[in-house]
Backbone bond lengths (Angstrom), bond angles and torsions (degrees), N, CA, C in turn:
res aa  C-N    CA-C-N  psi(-1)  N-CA   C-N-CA  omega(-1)  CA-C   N-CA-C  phi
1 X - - - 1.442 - - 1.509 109.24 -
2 X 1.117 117.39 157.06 1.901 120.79 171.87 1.555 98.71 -141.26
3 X 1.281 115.26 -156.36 1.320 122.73 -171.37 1.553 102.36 59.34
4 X 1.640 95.51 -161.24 1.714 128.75 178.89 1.410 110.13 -26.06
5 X 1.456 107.33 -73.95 1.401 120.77 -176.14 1.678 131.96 -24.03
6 X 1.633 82.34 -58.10 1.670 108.19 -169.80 1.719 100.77 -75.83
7 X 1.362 99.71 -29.83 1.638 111.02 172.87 1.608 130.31 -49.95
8 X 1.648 80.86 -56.04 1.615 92.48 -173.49 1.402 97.14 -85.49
9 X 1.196 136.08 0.40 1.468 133.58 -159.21 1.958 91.98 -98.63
10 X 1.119 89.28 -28.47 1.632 95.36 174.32 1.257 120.70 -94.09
11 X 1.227 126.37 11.99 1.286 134.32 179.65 1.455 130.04 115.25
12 X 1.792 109.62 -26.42 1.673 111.97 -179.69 1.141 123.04 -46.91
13 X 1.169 132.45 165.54 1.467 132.34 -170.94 1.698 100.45 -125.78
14 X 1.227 128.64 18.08 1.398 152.80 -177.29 1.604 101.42 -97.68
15 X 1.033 132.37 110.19 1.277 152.86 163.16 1.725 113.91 -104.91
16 X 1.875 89.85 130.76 1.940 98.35 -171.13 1.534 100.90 -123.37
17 X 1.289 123.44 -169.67 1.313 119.75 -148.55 1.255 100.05 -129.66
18 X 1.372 132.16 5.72 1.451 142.32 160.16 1.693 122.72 -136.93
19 X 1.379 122.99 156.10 0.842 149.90 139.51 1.722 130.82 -34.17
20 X 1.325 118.41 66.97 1.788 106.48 179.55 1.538 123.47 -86.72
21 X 1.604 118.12 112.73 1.053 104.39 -170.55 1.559 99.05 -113.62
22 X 1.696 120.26 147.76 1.072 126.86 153.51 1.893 141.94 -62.73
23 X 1.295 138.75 85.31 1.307 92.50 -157.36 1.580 90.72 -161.98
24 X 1.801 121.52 144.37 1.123 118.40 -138.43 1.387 108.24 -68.10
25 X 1.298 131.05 156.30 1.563 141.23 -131.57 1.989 95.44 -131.80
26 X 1.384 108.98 24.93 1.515 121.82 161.92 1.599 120.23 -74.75
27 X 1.100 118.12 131.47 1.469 137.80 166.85 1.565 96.83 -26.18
28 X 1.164 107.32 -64.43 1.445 116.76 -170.03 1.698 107.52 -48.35
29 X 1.057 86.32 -63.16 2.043 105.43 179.57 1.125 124.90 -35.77
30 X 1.233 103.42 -33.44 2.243 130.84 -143.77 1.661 78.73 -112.28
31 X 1.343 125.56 -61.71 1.306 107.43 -157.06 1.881 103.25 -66.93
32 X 1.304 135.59 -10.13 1.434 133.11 167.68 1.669 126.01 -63.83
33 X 1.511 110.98 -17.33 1.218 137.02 159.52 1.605 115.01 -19.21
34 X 1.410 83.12 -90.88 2.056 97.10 -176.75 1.324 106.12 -55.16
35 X 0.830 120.00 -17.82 1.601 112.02 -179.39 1.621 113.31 -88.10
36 X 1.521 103.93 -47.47 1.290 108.77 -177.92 1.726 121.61 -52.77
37 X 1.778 113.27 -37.40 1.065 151.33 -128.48 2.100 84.93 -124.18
38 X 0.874 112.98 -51.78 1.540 119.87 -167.16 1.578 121.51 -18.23
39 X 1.782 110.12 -35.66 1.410 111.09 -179.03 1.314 100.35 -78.98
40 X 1.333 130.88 -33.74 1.571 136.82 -169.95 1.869 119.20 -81.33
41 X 1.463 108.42 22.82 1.535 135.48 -166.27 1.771 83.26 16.98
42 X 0.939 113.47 96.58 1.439 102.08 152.63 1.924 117.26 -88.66
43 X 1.576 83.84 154.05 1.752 102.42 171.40 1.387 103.51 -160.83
44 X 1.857 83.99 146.21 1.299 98.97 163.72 1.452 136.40 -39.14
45 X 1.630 133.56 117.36 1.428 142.53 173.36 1.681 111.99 -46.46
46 X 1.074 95.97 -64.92 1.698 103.74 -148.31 1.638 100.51 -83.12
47 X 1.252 134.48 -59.00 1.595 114.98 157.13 1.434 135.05 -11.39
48 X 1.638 131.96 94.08 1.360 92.82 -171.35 1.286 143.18 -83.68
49 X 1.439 98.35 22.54 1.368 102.14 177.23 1.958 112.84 -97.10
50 X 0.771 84.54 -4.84 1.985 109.97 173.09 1.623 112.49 54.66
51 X 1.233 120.58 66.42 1.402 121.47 -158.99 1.461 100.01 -74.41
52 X 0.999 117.92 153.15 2.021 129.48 169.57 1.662 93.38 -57.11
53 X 2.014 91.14 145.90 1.354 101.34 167.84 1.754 111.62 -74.08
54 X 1.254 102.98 112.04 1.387 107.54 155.99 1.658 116.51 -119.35
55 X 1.133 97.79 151.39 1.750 93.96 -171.21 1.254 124.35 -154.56
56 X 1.322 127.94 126.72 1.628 115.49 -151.28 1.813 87.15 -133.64
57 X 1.035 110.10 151.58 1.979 118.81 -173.74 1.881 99.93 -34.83
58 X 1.371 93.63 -56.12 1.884 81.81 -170.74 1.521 129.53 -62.73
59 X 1.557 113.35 -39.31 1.469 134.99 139.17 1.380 103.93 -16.28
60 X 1.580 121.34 -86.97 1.253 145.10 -169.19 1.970 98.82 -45.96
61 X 1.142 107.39 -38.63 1.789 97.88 -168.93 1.630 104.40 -75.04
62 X 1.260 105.32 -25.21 1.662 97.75 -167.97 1.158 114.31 -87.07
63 X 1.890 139.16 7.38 1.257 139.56 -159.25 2.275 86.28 -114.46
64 X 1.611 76.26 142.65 1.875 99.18 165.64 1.366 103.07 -97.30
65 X 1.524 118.02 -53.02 1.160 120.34 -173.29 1.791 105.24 -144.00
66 X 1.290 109.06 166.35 1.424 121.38 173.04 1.165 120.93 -148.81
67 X 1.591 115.14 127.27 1.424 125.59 -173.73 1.177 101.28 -102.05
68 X 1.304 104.26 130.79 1.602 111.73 171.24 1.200 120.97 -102.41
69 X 1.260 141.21 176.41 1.546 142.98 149.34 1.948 105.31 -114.41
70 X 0.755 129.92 151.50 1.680 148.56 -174.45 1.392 125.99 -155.59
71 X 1.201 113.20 143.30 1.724 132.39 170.11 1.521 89.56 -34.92
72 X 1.115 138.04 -25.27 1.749 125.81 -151.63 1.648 98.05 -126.35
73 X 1.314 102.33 2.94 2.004 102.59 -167.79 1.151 116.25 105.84
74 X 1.386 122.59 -164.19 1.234 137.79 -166.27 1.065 138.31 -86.82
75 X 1.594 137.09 102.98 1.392 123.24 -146.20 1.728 118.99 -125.71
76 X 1.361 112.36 98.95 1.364 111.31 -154.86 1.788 104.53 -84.61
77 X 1.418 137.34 134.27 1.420 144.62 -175.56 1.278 107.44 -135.75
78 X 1.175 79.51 90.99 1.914 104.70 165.98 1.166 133.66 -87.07
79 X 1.355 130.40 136.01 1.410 139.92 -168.35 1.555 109.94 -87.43
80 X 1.553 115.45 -17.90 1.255 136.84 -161.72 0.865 124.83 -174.17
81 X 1.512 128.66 124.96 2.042 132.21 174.49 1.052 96.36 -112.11
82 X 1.778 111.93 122.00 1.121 137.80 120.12 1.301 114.48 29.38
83 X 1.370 138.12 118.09 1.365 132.07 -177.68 1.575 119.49 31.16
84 X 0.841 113.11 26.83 2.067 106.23 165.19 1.632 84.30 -136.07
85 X 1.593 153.24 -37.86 1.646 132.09 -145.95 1.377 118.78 90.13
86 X 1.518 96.68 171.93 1.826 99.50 -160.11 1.677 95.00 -82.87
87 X 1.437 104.91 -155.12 1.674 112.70 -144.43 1.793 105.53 -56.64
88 X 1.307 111.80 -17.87 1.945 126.59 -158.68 1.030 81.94 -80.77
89 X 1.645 138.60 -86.01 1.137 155.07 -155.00 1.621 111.83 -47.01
90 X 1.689 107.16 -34.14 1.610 106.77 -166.88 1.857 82.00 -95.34
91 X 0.707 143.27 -40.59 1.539 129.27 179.70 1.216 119.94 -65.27
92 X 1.434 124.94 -25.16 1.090 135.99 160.01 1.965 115.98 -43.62
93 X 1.194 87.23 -62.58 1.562 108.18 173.67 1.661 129.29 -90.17
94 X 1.475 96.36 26.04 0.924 88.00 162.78 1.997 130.12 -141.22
95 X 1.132 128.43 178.46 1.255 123.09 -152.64 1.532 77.57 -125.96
96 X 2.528 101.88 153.61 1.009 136.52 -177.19 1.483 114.39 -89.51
97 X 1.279 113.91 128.89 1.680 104.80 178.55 1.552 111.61 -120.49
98 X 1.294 109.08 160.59 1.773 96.87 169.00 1.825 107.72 -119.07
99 X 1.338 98.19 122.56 1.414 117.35 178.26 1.633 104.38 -106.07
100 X 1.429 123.59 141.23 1.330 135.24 160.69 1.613 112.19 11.91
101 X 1.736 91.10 -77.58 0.931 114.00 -174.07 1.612 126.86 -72.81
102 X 1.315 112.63 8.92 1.627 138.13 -171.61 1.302 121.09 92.64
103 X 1.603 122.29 -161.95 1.194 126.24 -150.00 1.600 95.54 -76.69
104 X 1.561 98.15 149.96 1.243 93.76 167.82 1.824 109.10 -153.94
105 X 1.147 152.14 -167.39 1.251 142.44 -95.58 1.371 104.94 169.93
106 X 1.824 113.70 86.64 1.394 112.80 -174.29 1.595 108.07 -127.76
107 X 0.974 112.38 152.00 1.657 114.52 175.87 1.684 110.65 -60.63
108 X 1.695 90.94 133.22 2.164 89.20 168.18 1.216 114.34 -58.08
109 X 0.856 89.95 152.64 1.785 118.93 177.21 1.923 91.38 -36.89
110 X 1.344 115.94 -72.38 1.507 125.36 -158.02 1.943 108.61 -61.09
111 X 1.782 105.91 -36.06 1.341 92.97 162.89 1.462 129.20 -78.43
112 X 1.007 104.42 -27.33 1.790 103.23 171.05 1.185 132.03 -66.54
113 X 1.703 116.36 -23.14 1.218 126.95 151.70 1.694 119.08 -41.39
114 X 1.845 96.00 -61.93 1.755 102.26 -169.50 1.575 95.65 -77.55
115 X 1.031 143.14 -13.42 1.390 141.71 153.37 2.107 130.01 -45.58
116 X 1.878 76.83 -36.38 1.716 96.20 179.40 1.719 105.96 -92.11
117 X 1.382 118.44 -27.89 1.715 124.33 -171.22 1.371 93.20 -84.26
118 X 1.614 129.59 -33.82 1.376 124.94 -176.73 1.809 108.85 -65.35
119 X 1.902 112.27 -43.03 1.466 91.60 156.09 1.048 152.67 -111.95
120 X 1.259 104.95 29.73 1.378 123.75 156.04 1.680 112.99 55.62
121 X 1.098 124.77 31.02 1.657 136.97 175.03 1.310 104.22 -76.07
122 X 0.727 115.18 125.68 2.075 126.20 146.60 1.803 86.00 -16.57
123 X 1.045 100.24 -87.11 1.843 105.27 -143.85 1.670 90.79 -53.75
124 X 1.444 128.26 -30.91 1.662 134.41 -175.82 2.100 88.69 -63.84
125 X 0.989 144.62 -51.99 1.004 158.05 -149.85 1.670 109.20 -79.12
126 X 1.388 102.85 -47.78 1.576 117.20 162.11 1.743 111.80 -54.44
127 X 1.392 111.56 -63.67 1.030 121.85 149.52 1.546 137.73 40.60
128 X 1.983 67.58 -128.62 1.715 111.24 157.83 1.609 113.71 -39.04
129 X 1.459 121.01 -46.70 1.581 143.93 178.26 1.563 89.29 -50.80
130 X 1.100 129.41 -82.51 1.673 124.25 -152.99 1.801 109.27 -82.48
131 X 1.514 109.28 -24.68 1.742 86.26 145.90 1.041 135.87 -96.69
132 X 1.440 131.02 -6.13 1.538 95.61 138.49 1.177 146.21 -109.94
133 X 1.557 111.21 58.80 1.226 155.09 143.52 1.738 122.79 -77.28
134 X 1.467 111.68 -44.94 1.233 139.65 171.51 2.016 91.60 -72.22
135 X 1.117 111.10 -89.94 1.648 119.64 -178.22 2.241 104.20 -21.61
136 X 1.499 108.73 -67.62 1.568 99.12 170.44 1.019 120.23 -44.62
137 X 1.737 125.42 -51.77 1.487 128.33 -169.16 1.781 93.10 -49.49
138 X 1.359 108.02 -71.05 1.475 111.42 -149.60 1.759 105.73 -74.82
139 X 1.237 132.53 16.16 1.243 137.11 172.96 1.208 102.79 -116.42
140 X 1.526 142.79 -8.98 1.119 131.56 156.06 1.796 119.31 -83.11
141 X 1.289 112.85 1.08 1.776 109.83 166.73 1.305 89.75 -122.77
């Protein structure tokens, strides 16, 4: 994951308005989606007519990423982040958490940074500021 999540999961006090998940960008992969997703009616974001995810292997080969909209908000599925690499590279770098609902799977502190300088946003900039603020605190115990 990058963005908000992995943010506030590390301590920021910066709250965002979607969900970014990393995760491999195979026919195979993509078509588990609607199913996974099915109670949460997902649809397409950026279309404005916002059609339901439907998705068939050839559909599925031509997407990098897909923004969704959901019963729960906004759910971004990325093939690749920005300065860290596609799904190997961000798992590589990243650290296990336990949520309610079990383990789960957030970017380190140090890639989410070069993840936030790669986009260069105001709110990425705010950010970057309180983890490594967060990064000193927790390297001094």
């Amino acid at each position: 994951m990058v963005g908000g999540f992995a943010a506030v999961a590390h301590g920021v006090t910066l709250l965002t308005q979607d969900l970014d998940v990393c995760c491999r960008f195979t026919p195979d992969n993509l078509m588990r989606l609607p199913d996974a997703l099915s109670d949460l009616h997902p649809v397409h974001r950026m279309p404005p007519e916002r059609p339901p995810l439907r998705l068939t292997p050839e559909v599925a080969a031509g997407f990098r990423n897909l923004y969704l909209e959901t019963d729960w908000g906004q759910l971004d599925c990325l093939g690749e982040i920005l300065g860290v690499g596609g799904y190997d590279e961000v798992l590589a770098q990243s650290v296990e958490i336990e949520l309610p609902g079990g383990p789960c799977r957030i970017l380190a502190i140090d890639a989410l940074v070069r993840a936030k300088q790669v986009m260069g946003r105001d709110k990425d900039r705010e950010t970057i500021v309180q983890l490594r603020a967060i990064q000193e605190r927790t390297r001094g115990h």
